[in-house]
C-alpha positions in Angstrom: 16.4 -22.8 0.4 14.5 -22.6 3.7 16.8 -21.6 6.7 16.2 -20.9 10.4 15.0 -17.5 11.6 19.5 -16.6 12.6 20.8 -17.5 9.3 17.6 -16.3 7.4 17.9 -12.9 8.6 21.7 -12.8 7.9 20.8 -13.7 4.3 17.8 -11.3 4.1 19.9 -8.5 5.2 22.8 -8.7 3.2 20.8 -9.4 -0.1 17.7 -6.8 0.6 20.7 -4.2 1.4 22.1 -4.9 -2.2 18.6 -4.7 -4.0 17.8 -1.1 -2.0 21.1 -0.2 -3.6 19.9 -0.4 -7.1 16.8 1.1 -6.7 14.8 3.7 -7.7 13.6 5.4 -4.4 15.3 8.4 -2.6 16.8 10.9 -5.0 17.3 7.6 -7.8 13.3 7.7 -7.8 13.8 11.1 -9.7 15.4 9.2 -12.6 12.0 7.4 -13.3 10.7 10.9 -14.6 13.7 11.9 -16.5 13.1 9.5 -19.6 11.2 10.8 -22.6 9.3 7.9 -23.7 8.1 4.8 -22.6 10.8 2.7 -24.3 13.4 4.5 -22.3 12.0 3.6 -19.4 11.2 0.0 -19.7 15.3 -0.3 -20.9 16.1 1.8 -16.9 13.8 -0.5 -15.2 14.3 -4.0 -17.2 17.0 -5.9 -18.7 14.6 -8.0 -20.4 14.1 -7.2 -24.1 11.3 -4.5 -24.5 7.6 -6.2 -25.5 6.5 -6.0 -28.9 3.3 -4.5 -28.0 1.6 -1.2 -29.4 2.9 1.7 -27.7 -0.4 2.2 -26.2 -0.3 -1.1 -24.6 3.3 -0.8 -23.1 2.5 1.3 -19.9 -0.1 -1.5 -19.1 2.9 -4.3 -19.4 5.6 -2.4 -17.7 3.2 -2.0 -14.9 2.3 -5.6 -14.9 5.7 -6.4 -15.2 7.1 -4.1 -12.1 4.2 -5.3 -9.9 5.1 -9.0 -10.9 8.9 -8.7 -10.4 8.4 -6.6 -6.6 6.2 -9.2 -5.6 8.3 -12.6 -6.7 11.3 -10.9 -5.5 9.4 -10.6 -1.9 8.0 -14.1 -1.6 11.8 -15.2 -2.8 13.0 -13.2 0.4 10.1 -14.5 2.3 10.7 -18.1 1.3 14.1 -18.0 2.9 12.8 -18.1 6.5 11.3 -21.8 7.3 9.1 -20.1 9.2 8.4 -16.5 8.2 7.1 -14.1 10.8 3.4 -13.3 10.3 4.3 -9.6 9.8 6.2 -10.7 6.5 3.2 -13.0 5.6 0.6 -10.3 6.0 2.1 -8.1 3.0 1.9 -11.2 1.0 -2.2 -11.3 2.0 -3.2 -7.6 0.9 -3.1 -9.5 -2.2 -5.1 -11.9 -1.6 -8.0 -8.8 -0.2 -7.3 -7.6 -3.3 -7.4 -10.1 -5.4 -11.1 -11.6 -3.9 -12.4 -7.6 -4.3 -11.9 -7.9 -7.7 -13.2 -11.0 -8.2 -16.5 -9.8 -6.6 -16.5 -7.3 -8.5 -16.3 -9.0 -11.8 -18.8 -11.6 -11.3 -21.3 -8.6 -9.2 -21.5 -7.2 -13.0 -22.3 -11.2 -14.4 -19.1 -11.5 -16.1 -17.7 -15.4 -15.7 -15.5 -15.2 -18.9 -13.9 -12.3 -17.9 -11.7 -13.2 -15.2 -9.5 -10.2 -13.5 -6.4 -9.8 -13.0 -5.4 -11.0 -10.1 -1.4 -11.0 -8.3 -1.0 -15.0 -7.7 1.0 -15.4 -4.5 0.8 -19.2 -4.0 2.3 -21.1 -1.9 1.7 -18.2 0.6 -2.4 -17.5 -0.5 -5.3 -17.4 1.0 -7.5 -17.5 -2.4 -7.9 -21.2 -4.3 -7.0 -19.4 -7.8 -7.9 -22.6 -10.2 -11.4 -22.5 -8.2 -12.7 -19.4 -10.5 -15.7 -18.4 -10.7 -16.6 -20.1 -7.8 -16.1 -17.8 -4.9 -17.2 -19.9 -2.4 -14.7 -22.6 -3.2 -11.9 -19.9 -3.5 -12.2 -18.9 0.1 -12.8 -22.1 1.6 -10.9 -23.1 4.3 -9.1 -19.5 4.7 -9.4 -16.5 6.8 -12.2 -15.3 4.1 -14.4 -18.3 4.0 -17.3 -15.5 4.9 -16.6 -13.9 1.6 -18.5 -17.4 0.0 -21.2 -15.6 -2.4 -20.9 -12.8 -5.2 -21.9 -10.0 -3.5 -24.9 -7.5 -5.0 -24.0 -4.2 -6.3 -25.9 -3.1 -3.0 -23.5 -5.2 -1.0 -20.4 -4.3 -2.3 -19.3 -1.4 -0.3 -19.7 -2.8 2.7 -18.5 -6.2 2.3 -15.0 -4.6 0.7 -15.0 -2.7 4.0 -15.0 -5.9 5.9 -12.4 -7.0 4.1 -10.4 -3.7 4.6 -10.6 -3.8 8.5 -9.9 -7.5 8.5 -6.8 -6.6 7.0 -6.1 -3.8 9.2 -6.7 -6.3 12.2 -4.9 -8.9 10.8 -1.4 -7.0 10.0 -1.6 -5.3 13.7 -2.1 -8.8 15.2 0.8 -10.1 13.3 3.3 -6.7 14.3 2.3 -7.3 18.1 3.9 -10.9 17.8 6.9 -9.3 15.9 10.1 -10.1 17.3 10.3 -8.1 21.0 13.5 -6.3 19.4 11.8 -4.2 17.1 7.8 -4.9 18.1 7.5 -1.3 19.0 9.0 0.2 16.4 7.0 -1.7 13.6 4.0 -0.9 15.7 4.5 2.8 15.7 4.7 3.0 12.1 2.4 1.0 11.3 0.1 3.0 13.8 0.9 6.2 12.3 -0.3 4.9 8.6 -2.8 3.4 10.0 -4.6 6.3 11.7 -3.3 8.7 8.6 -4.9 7.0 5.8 -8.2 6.1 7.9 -8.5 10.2 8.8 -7.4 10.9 4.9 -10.1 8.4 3.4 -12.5 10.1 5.5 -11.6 13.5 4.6 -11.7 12.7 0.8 -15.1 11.5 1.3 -16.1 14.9 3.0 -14.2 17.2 0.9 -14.7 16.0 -2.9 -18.4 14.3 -2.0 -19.9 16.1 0.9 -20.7 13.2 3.1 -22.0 14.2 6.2 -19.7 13.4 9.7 -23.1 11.5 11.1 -23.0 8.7 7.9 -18.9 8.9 7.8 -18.5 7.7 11.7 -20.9 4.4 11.3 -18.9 3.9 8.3 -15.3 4.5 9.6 -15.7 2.4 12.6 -13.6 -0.4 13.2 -16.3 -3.9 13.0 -14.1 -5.6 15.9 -16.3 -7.0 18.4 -14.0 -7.2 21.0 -10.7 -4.6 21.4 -8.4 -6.3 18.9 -6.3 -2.5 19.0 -7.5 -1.8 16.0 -10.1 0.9 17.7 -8.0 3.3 17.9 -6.9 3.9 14.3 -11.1 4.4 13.6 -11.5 7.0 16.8 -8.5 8.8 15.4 -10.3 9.3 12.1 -13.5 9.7 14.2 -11.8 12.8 16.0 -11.9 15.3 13.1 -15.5 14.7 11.2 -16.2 17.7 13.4 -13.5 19.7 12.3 -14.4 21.9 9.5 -12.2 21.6 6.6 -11.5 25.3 6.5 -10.2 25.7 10.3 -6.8 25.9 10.3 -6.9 26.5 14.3 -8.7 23.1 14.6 -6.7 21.4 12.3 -3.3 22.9 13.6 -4.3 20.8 16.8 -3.9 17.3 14.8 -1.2 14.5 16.3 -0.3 15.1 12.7 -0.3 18.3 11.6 2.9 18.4 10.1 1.7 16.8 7.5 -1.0 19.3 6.6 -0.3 22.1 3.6 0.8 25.8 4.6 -1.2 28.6 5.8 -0.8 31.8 5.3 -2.1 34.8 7.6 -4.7 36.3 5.8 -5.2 34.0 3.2 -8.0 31.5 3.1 -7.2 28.0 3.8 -8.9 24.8 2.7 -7.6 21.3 3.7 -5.4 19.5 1.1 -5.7 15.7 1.5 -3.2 15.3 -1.7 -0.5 17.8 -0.2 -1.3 15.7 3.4 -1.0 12.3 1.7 2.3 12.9 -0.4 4.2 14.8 3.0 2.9 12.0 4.8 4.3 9.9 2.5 7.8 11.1 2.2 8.3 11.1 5.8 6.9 7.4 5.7 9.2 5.7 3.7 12.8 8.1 5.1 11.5 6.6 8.1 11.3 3.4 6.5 14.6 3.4 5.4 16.2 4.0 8.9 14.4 1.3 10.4 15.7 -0.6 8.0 19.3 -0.6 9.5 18.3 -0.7 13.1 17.0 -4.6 13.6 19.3 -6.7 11.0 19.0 -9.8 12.6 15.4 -9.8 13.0 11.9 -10.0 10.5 12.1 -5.9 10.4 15.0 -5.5 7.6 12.7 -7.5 5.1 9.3 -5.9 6.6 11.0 -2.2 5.8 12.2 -3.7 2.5 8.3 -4.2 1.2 7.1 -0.7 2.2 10.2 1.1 0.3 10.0 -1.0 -2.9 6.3 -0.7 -2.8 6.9 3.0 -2.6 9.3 2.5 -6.0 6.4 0.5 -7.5 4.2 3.6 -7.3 6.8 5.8 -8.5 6.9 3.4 -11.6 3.5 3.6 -11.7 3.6 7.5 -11.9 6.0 7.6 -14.7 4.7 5.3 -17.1 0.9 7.1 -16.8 2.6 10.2 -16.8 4.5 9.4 -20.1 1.0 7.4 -21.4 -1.0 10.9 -21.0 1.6 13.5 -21.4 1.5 14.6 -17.8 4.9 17.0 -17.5 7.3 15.2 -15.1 6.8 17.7 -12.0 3.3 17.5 -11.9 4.0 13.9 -12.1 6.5 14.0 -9.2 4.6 16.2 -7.0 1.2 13.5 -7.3 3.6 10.9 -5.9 5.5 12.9 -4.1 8.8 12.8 -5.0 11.5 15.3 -3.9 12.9 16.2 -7.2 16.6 16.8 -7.1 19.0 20.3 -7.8 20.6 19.3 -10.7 22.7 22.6 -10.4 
């Protein structure tokens, strides 16, 4: 039942509080890689009985079945506001940009039958699900009414970066109209990720498939015609396509470079994007966590709520592929970055 934003946040507090409790993030998260089979770990995620699926075909449903749970459990939370802060709405519409990428990608490739999978967020979406295949009449009316044609293979790229910065743009617009108690503070982090991942998509795309700074900056720029704040987070990327990716000395200079994997005197040093992205990461979500506690009575508990157990889904994620392909449990850890615990 809808309630104002005083009594909402009361709720939202006390119940998000109790969820966090049971979950698997922290050093809990490390129990995710501790089961042997696939079985084991549907019966520590799920009370529900286990599918009677091929064992191949399990990781895929427990997957399916995590993602589906983390996100009803949000719009639950959500729904308890009458009117939810835009902030709390925006998480629900990454969905939504991921939901119409896949659709143009489906139909790009002339498959109608086929439809994808796709995260339904109603009453909170964008997209007109039931209007499949017809793209245009799925976006009608909505923020991504441009997005009205199946897009070429040529087109793609491009249009998927649209929808990336609109994104972007429209999650920063909705944290500077957070409440004034903990604006800031949800503006900083988001900032932080922000500017991160744009620098580490970059960097992937330099490192593992050599494109050249002078294509990477048209690419990374932010497509806002007038200063909407989101400007910053492309310059920031912008910043290092002239930094060679074996100069510590340059890259030791970064607002981030905590973040960045060791170096050793007298040993050559390349730039690690995973070992970047999985500190990063970790730091992320303890920071997260203490936000969490800060602003009870405002949007911010619930907000801080979807990054941590979207930081559980991934480690779910991890542990069912990992079990799927018979990835060792460390290895499995370290790619999500998860502190693994002395059990001495």
């Amino acid at each position: 039942m809808a309630m104002d934003k005083s009594a909402a946040s009361s709720y939202v507090y006390a119940k998000a509080s109790g969820m966090l409790a049971k979950s698997f993030v922290g050093s809990r998260s490390v129990r995710l890689f501790e089961v042997k089979t696939l079985a084991e770990l549907w019966s520590l995620i799920f009370t529900e009985p286990l599918p009677i699926v091929p064992e191949m075909l399990l990781a895929k449903e427990l997957e399916k079945a995590a993602r589906e749970r983390f996100v009803s459990q949000y719009m639950k939370l959500v729904s308890c506001y009458s009117k939810p802060a835009d902030i709390l709405l925006s998480q629900i519409h990454h969905y939504d940009y991921e939901n119409i990428k896949a659709v143009g990608a489906a139909l790009c490739l002339g498959d109608e039958k086929a439809r994808p999978s796709l995260v339904d967020v109603s009453p909170f979406n964008y997209l007109k699900y039931n209007a499949w295949p017809d793209v245009a009449a799925m976006t009608a009316g909505s923020p991504l009414s441009w997005y009205d044609k199946v897009p070429l293979l040529s087109e793609q790229r491009d249009m998927d970066f649209r929808l990336d910065w609109q994104y972007v743009s429209e999650t920063w617009q909705a944290a500077c109209r957070c409440d004034p108690a903990c604006r800031e503070d949800v503006k900083s982090l988001l900032s932080e990720r922000f500017m991160i991942e744009g620098t580490l998509w970059a960097l992937r795309l330099r490192k593992y498939y050599d494109m050249p700074a002078e294509l990477l900056s048209a690419m990374i720029r932010s497509p806002a015609k007038s200063d909407d704040g989101t400007q910053a987070f492309s310059q920031a990327a912008e910043k290092t396509l002239s930094w060679a990716l074996d100069d510590w000395q340059a890259w030791n200079k970064w607002k981030y470079s905590q973040f960045l994997n060791p170096h050793e005197e007298g040993v050559v040093w390349n730039i690690d994007p995973r070992w970047i992205y999985n500190a990063f990461k970790k730091d992320y979500v303890k920071k997260t966590y203490s936000l969490f506690h800060r602003y009870p009575f405002t949007e911010c508990p619930l907000f801080c709520w979807y990054i941590i157990k979207r930081n559980e889904l991934d480690n779910i994620r991890a542990a069912s592929e990992s079990l799927r392909l018979g990835i060792p449990s460390v290895q499995a850890m370290q790619t999500v970055g998860v502190q693994e615990v002395n059990n001495g």
